[in-house]
KOLNUZA-210448 format. One record per residue (C-alpha): residue in three letters; x negated, y negated, z negated. Coordinates in steps of 0.05 Angstrom, whole numbers, plus 5000, padded with zeros to 4 digits. Each point is the difference from the previous one (the first is absolute). Layout:
REM KOLNUZA-210448
<code: Ala; x: X; y: Y; z: Z>
...
END
This chain:
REM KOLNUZA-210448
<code: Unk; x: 5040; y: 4814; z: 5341>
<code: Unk; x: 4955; y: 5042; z: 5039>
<code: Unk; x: 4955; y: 5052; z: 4981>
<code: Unk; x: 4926; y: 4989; z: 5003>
<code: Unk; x: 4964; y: 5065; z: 5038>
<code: Unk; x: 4943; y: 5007; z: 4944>
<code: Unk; x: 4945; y: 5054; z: 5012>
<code: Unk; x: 5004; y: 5064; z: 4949>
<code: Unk; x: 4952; y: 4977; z: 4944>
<code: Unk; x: 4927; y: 5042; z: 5018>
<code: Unk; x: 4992; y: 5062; z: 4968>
<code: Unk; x: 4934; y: 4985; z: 4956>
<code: Unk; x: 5052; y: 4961; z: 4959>
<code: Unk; x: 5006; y: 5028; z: 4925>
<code: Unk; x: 5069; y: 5027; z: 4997>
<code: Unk; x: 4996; y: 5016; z: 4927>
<code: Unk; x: 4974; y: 4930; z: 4982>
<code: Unk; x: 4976; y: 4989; z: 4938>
<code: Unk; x: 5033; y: 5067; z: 4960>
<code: Unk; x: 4930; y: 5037; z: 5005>
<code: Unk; x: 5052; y: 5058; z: 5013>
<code: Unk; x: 4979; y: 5053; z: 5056>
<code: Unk; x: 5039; y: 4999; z: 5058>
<code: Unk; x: 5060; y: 5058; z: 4999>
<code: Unk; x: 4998; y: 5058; z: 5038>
<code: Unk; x: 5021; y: 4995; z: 5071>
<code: Unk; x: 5082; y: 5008; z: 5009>
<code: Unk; x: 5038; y: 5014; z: 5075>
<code: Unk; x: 5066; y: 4970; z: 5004>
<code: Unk; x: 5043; y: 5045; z: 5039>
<code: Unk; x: 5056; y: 4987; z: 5046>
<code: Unk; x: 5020; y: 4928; z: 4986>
<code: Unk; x: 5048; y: 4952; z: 5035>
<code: Unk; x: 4973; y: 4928; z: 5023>
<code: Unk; x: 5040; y: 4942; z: 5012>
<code: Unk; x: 4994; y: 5008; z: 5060>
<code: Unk; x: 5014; y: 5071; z: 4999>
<code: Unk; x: 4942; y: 5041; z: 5015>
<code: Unk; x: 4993; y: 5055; z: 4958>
<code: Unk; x: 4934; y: 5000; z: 4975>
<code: Unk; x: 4946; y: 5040; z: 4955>
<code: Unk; x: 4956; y: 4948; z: 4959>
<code: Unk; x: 4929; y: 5028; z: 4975>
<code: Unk; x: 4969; y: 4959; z: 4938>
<code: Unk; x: 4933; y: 4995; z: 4972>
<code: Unk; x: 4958; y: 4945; z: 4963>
<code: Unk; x: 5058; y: 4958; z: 4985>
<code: Unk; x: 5021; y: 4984; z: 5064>
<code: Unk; x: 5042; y: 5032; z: 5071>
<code: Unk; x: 4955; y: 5043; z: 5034>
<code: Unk; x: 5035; y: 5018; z: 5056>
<code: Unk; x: 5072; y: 5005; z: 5025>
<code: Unk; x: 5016; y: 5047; z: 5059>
<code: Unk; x: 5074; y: 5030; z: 5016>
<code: Unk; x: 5022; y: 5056; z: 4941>
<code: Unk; x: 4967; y: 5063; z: 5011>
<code: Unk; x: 4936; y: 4982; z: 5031>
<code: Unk; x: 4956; y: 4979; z: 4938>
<code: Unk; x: 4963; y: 5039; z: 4953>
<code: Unk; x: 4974; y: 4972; z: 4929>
<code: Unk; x: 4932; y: 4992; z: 5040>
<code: Unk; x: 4939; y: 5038; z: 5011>
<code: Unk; x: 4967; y: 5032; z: 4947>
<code: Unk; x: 5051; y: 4971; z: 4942>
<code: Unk; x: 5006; y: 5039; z: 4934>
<code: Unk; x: 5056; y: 4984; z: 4958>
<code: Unk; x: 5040; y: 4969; z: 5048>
<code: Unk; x: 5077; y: 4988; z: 4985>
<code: Unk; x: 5053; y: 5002; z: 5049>
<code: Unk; x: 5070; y: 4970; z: 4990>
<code: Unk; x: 5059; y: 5018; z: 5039>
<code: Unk; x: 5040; y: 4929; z: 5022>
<code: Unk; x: 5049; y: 5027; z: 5044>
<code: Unk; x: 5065; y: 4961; z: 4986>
<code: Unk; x: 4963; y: 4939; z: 4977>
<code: Unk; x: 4985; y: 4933; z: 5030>
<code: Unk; x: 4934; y: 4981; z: 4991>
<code: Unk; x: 4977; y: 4926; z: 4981>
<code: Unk; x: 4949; y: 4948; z: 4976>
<code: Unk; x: 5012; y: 5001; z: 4924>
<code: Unk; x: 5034; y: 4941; z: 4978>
<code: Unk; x: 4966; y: 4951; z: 4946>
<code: Unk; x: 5041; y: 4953; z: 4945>
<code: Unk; x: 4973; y: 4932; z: 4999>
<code: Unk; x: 5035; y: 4978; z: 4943>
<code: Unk; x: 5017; y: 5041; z: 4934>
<code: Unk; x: 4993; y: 4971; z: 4926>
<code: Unk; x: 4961; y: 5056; z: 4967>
<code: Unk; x: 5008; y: 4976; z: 4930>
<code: Unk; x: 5069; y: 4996; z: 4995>
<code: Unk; x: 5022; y: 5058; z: 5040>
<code: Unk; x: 5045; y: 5042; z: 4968>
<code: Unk; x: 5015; y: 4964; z: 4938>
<code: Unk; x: 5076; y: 4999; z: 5017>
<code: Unk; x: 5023; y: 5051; z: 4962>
<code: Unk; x: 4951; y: 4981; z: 4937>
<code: Unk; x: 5038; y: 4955; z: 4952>
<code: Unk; x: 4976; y: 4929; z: 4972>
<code: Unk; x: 4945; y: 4959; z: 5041>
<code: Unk; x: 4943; y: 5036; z: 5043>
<code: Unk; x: 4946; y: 5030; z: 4963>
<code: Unk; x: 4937; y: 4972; z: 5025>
<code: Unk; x: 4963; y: 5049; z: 4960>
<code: Unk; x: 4937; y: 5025; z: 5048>
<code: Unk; x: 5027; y: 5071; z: 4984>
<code: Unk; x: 5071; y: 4992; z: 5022>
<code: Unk; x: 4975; y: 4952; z: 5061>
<code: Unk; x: 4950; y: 5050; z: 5025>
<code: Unk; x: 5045; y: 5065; z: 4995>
<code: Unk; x: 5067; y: 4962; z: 5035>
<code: Unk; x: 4946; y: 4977; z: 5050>
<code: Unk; x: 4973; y: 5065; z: 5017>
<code: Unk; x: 5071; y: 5027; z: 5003>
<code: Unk; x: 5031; y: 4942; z: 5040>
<code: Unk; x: 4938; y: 5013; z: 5051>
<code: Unk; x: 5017; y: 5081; z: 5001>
<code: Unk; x: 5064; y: 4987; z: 5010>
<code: Unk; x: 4998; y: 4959; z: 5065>
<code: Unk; x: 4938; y: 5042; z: 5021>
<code: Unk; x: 5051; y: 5056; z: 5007>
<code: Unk; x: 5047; y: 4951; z: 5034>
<code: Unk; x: 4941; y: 5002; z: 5058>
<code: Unk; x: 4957; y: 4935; z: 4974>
<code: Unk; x: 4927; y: 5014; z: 4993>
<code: Unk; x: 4985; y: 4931; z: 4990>
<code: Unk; x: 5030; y: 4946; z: 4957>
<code: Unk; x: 4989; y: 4933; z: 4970>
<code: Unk; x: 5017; y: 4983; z: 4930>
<code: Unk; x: 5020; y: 4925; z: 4975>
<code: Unk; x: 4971; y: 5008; z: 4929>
<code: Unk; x: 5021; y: 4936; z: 4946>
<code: Unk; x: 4930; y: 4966; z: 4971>
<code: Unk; x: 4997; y: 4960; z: 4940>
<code: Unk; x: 5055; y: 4972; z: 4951>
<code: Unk; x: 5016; y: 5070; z: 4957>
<code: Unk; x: 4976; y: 5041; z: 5040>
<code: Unk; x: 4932; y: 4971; z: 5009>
<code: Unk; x: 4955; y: 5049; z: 5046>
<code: Unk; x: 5027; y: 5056; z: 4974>
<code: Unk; x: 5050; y: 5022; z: 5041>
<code: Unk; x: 4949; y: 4990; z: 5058>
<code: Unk; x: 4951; y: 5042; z: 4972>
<code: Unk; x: 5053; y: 5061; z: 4983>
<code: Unk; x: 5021; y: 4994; z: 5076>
<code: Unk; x: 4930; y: 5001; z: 5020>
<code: Unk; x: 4997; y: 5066; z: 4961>
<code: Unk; x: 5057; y: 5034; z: 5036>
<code: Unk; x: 4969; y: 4969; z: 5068>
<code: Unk; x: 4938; y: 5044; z: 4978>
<code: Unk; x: 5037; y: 5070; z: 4976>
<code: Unk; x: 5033; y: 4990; z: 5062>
<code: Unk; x: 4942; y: 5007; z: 5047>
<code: Unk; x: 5006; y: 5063; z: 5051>
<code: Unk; x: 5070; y: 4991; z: 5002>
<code: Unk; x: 5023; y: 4926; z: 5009>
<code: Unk; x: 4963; y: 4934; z: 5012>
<code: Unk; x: 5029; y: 4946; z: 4942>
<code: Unk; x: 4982; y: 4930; z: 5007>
<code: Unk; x: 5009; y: 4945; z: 4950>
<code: Unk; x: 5030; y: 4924; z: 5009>
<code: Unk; x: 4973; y: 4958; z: 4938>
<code: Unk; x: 5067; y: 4949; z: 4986>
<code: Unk; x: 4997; y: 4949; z: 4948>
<code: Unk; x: 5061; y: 4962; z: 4981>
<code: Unk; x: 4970; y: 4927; z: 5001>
<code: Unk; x: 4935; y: 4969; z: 5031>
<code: Unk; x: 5015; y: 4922; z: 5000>
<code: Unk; x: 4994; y: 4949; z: 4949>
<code: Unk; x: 4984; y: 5012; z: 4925>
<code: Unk; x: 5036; y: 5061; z: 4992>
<code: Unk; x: 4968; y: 5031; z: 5064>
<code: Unk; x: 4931; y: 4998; z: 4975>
<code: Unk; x: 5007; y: 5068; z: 4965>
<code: Unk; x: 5029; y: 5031; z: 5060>
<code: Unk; x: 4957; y: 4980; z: 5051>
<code: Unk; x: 4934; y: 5028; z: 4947>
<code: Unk; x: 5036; y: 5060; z: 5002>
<code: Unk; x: 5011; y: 5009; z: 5073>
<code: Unk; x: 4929; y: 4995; z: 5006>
<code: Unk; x: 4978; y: 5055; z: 4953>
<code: Unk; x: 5062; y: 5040; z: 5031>
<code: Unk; x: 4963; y: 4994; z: 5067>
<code: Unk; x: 4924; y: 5018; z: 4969>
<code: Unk; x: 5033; y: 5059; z: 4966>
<code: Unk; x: 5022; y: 5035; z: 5064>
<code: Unk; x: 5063; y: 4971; z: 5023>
<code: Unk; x: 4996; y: 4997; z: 5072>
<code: Unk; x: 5051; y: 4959; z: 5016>
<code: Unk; x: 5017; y: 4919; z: 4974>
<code: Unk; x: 5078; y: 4977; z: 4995>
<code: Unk; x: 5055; y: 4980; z: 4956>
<code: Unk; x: 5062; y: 4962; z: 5010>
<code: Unk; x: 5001; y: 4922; z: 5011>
<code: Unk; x: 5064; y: 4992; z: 5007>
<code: Unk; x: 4995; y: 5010; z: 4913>
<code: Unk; x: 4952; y: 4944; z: 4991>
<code: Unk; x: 5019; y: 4932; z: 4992>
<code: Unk; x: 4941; y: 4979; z: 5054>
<code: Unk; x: 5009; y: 5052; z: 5052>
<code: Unk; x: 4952; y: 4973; z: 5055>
<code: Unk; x: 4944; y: 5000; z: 4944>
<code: Unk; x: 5009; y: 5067; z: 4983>
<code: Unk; x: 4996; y: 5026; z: 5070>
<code: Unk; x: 4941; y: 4956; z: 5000>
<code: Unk; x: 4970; y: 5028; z: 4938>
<code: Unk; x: 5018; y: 5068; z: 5024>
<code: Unk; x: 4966; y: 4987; z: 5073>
<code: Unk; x: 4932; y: 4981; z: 4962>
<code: Unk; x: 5001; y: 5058; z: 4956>
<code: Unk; x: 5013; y: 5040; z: 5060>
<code: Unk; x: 4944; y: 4954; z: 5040>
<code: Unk; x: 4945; y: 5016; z: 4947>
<code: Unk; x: 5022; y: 5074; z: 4996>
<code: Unk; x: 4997; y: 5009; z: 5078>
<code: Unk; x: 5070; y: 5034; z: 4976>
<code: Unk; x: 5072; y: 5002; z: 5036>
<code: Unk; x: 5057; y: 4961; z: 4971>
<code: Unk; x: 5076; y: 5028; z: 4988>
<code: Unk; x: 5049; y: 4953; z: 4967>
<code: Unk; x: 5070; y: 5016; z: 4984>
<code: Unk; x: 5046; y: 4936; z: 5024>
<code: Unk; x: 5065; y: 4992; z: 5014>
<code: Unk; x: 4983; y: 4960; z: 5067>
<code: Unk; x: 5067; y: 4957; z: 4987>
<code: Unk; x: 4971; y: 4934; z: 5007>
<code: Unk; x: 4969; y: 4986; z: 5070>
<code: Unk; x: 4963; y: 4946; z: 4983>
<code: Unk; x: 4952; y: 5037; z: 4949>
<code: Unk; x: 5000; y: 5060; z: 5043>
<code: Unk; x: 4972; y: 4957; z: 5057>
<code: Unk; x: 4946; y: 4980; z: 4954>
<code: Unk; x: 4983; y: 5060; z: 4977>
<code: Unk; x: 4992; y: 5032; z: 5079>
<code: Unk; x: 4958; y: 4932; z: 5010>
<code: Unk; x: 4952; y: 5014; z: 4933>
<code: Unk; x: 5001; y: 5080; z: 5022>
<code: Unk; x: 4966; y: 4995; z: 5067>
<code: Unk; x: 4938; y: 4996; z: 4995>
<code: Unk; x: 4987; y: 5053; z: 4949>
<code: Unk; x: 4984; y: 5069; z: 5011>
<code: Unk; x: 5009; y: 5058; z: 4981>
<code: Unk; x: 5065; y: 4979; z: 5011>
<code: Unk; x: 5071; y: 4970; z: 4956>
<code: Unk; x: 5059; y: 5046; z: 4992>
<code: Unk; x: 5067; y: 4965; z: 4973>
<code: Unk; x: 5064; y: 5035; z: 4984>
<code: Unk; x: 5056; y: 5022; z: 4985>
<code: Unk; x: 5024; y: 4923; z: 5033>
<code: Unk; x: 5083; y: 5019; z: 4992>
<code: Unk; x: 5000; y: 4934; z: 4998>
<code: Unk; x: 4993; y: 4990; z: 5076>
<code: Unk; x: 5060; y: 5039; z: 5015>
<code: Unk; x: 5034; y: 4937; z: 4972>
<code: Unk; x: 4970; y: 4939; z: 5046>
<code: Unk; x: 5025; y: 4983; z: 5064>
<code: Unk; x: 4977; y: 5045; z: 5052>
<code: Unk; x: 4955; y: 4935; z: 5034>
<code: Unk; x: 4959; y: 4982; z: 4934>
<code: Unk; x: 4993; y: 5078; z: 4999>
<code: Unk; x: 4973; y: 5005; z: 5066>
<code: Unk; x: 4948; y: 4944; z: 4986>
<code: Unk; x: 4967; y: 5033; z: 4935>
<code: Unk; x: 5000; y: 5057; z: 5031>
<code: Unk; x: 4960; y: 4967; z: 5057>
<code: Unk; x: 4951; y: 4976; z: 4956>
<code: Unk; x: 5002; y: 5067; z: 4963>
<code: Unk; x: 4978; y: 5030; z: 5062>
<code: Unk; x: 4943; y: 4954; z: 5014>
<code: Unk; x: 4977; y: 4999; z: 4939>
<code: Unk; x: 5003; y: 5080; z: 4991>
<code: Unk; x: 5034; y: 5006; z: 4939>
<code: Unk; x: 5030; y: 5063; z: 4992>
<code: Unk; x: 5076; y: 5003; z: 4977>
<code: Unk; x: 5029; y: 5063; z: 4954>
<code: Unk; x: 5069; y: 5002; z: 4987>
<code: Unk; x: 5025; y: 5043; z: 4943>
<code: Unk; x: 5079; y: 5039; z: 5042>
<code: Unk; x: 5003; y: 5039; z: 4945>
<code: Unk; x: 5009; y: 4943; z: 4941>
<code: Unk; x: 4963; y: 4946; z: 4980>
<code: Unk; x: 4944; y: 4998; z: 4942>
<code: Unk; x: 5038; y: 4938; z: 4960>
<code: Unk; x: 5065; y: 4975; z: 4983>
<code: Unk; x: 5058; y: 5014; z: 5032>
<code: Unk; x: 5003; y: 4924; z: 5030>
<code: Unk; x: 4942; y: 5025; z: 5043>
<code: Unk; x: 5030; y: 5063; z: 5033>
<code: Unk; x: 5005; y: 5003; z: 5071>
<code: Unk; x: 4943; y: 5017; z: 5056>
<code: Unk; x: 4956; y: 4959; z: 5043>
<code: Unk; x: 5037; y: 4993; z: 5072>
<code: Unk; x: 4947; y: 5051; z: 5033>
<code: Unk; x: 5028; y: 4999; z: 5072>
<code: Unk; x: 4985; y: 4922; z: 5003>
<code: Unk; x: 4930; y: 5000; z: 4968>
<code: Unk; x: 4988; y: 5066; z: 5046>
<code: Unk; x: 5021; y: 4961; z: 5057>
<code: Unk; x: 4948; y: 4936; z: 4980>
<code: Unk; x: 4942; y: 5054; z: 4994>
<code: Unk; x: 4998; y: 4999; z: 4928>
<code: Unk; x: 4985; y: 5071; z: 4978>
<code: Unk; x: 5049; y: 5016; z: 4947>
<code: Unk; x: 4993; y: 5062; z: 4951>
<code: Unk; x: 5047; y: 5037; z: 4960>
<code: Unk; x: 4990; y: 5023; z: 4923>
<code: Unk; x: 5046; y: 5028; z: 4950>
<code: Unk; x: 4985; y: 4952; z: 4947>
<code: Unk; x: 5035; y: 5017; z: 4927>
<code: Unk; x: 4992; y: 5072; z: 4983>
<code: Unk; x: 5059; y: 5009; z: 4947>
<code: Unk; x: 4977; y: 4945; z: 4961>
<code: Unk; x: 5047; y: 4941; z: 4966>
<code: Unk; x: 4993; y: 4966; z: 5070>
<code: Unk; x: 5031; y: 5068; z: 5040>
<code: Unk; x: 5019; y: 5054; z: 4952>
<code: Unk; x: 5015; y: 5050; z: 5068>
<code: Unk; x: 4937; y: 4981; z: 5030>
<code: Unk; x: 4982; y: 5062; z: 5043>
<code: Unk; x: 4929; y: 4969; z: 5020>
<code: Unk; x: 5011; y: 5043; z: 5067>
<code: Unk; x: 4970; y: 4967; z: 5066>
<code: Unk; x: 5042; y: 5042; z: 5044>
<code: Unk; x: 5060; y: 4971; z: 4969>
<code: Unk; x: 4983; y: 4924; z: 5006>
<code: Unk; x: 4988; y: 5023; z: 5065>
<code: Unk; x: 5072; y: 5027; z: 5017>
<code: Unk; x: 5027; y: 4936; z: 4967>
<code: Unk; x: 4956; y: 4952; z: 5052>
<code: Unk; x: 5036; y: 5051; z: 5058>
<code: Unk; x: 5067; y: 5006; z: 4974>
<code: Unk; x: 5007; y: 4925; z: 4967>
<code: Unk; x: 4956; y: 4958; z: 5029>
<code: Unk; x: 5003; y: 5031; z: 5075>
<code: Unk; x: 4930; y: 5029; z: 5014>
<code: Unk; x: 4983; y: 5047; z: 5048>
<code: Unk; x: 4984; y: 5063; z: 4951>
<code: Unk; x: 4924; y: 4993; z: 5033>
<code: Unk; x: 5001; y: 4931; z: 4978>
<code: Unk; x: 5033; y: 5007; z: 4933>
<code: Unk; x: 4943; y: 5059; z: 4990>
<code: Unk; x: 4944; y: 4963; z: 5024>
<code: Unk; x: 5014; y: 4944; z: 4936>
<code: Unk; x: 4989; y: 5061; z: 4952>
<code: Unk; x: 4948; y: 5029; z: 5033>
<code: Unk; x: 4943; y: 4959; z: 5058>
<code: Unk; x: 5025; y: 4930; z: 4978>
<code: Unk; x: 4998; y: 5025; z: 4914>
<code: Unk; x: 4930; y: 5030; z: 5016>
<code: Unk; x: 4972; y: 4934; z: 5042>
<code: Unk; x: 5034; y: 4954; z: 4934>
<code: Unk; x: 4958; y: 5043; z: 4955>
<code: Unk; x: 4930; y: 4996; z: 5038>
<code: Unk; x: 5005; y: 5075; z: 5021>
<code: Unk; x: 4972; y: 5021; z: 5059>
<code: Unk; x: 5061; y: 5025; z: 5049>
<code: Unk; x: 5026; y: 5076; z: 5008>
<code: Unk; x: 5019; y: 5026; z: 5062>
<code: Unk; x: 5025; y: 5079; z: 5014>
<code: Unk; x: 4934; y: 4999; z: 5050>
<code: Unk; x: 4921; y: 5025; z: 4995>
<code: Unk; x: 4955; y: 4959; z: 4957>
<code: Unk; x: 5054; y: 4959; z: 4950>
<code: Unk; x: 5014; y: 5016; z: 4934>
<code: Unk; x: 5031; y: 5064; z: 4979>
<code: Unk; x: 5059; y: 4960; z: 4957>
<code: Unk; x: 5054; y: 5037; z: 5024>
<code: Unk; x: 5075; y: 5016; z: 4979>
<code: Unk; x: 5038; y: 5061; z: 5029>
<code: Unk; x: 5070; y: 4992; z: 4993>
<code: Unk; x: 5056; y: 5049; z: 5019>
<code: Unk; x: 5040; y: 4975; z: 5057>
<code: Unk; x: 4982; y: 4994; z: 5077>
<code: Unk; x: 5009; y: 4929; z: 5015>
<code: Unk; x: 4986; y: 4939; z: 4956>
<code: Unk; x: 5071; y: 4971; z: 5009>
<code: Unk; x: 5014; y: 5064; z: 4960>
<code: Unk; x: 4953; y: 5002; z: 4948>
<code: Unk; x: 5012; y: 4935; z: 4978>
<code: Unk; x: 5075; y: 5019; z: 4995>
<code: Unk; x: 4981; y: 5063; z: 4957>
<code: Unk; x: 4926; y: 5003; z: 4977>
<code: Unk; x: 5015; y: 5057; z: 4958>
<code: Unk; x: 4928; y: 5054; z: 5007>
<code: Unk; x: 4946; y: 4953; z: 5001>
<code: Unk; x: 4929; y: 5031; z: 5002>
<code: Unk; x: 4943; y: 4942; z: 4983>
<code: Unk; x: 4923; y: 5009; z: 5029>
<code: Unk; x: 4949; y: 4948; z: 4966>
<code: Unk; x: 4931; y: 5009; z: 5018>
<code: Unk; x: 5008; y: 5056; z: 5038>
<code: Unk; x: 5032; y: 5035; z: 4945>
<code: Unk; x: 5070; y: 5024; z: 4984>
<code: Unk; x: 5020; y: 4958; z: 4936>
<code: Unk; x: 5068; y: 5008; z: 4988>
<code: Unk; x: 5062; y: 5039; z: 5032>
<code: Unk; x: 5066; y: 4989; z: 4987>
<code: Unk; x: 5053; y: 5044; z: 5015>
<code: Unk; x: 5076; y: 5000; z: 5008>
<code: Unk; x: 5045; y: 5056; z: 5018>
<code: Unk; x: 5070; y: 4992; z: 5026>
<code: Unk; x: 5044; y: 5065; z: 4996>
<code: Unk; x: 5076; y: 5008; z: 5007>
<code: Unk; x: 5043; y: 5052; z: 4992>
<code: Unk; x: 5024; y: 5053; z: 5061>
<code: Unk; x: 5048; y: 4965; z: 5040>
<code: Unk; x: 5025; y: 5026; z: 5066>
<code: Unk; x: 4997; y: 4933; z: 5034>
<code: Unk; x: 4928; y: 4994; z: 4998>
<code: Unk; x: 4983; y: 5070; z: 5023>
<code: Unk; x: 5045; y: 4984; z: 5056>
<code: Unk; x: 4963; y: 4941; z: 5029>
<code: Unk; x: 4933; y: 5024; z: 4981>
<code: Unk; x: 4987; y: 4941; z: 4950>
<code: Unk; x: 4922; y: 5006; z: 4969>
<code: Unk; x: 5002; y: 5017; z: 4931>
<code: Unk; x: 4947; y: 4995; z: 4937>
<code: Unk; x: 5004; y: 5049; z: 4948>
<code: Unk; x: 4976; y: 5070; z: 4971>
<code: Unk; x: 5065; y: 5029; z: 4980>
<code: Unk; x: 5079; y: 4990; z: 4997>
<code: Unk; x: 5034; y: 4944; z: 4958>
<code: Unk; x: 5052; y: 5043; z: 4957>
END
């Protein structure tokens, strides 16, 4: 699908939106590699890319106390990716014994840690499918909503309100409480149909919700049965802010034509698709990923997320974008800018964020990662250095060493290390 060629968002834009924070101090990026393979110094201020010019020639800018600089040389530099699906109340419950504590306590801490923990996989953005009513009534929202607020300055959380059931007699409860989950500050209205013994009327029920909330929609389906996925791009349309489906393994099992029709009418419709290479979110039944290249090729825009985060679903769950990426290269038989581009432009444009580009006037939502090519880094992705806001928020590093040998002196191999290996 091509790119559209949108203009850097103007500069009297708030970068630090509604933190109240001040803005950091100014920080020069030094010495960077592009994709394209400039090498680059990248001044920041206010939030966003004040300049970029070739390394050496820029300054932290006139008259600039406290300014930072940051040597890159070695590292690729990058929009930061985004995750566009995680499920922030049960992440990391794996290793925990017994059923998931919904306790707001035990949500709220795994939630701030699942959200650190991808932050310093390079995600400064992420949205959060968050269970509403039966047990866990709105509390589990309202721990998550917690996090998403000791989390400001350093990662932007988002919340999903999903009920179980909104049709019939025994939906009446959940679609109450989808309501109040939307007037208490979840941004975001969804569930999964595919549970619910009327699934056109609760994508209906969800749609209105949505409609009276001027809210977008994200709904977990399976996408195996064309016929209710074809109503559901017909229903989706019209509505705006916009419908986001996924992880839709079950396409990878239709015929290749009924495929190729939804995701025509995917396309028109402008549903956005995120499919889940690292493992799916449900039973095992459901594992699998969308078939990105087709809906690619039918102009659906199609995003990638890591889904479980070592929960019952995915005990391994790494919740690392750069690794769903590498899988969409490697397995599925993206170009690595494509594969990238469905963790990074296409997860920011499913989550309403405005789009990052390594040029003047975008956001400064960066990741630095050590390699020199991005073919490379998605191989390895070990260093990783993660800029939010115009601030460095996390770094992690990773240091290779081995011990003396004479073959690698002899061919000059590069080496990592501060001492010998005995």
């Amino acid at each position: 699908m091509p790119d559209s060629q949108p203009q850097p968002p103007p500069s009297s834009s708030n970068p630090s939106g509604s933190s109240g924070q001040p803005d950091p101090a100014p920080l020069l990026l030094c010495g960077a590699r592009l994709t394209d393979g400039r090498a680059v110094d990248v001044r920041l201020g206010g939030g966003r890319i004040e300049a970029v010019g070739t390394a050496g020639s820029l300054t932290p800018g006139p008259v600039r106390s406290g300014a930072t600089r940051v040597d890159l040389s070695g590292y690729l530099l990058l929009p930061a990716p985004a995750e566009p699906h995680a499920h922030a109340d049960t992440a990391l419950s794996a290793e925990h014994p017994g059923p998931v504590s919904y306790a707001p306590d035990d949500v709220q801490r795994r939630a701030t840690e699942a959200a650190l923990l991808q932050l310093g996989h390079g995600a400064t953005a992420a949205r959060a499918h968050v269970r509403v009513g039966d047990v866990q009534g709105l509390g589990a929202l309202g721990a998550v909503l917690q996090a998403r607020r000791s989390l400001r300055g350093l990662a932007e959380l988002t919340t999903v309100a999903v009920p179980r059931l909104l049709t019939g007699a025994a939906g009446a409860d959940g679609l109450v409480m989808l309501r109040d989950a939307a007037k208490m500050g979840a941004s975001v209205v969804g569930g999964c149909p595919d549970l619910d013994p009327d699934p056109t009327g609760y994508v209906e029920a969800v749609l209105e919700v949505a409609s009276e909330h001027g809210c977008p929609v994200d709904l977990h389906t399976d996408a195996a049965d064309p016929a209710r996925l074809s109503r559901l791009a017909a229903m989706a349309g019209g509505l705006r802010p916009g419908v986001t489906i996924g992880p839709c393994a079950g396409l990878a099992r239709l015929p290749d034509e009924a495929v190729t029709r939804l995701a025509d009418q995917l396309a028109a419709a402008g549903v956005t698709v995120v499919c889940l290479p690292q493992g799916g979110c449900g039973g095992a039944e459901r594992r699998g990923t969308a078939p990105v290249r087709l809906l690619r090729a039918a102009g659906v825009r199609v995003a990638a997320g890591s889904g479980a985060l070592r929960d019952v679903s995915n005990p391994v769950g790494r919740g690392d974008p750069l690794e769903a990426a590498y899988l969409l290269a490697s397995a599925h038989g993206l170009r690595p800018e494509d594969a990238y581009d469905a963790v990074s432009t296409s997860a920011r444009a499913a989550l309403g964020l405005p789009q990052v580009r390594v040029e003047a006037g975008f956001p400064a939502e960066l990741l630095a990662v050590r390699g020199d090519h991005l073919a490379g880094t998605l191989s390895l992705a070990y260093s990783r250095i993660v800029v939010h806001r115009g601030r460095v928020v996390a770094r992690t590093s990773a240091v290779r060493e081995y011990c003396n040998s004479a073959a690698a002196a002899e061919l000059g191999l590069p080496r990592q290390g501060r001492g010998e290996l005995s």
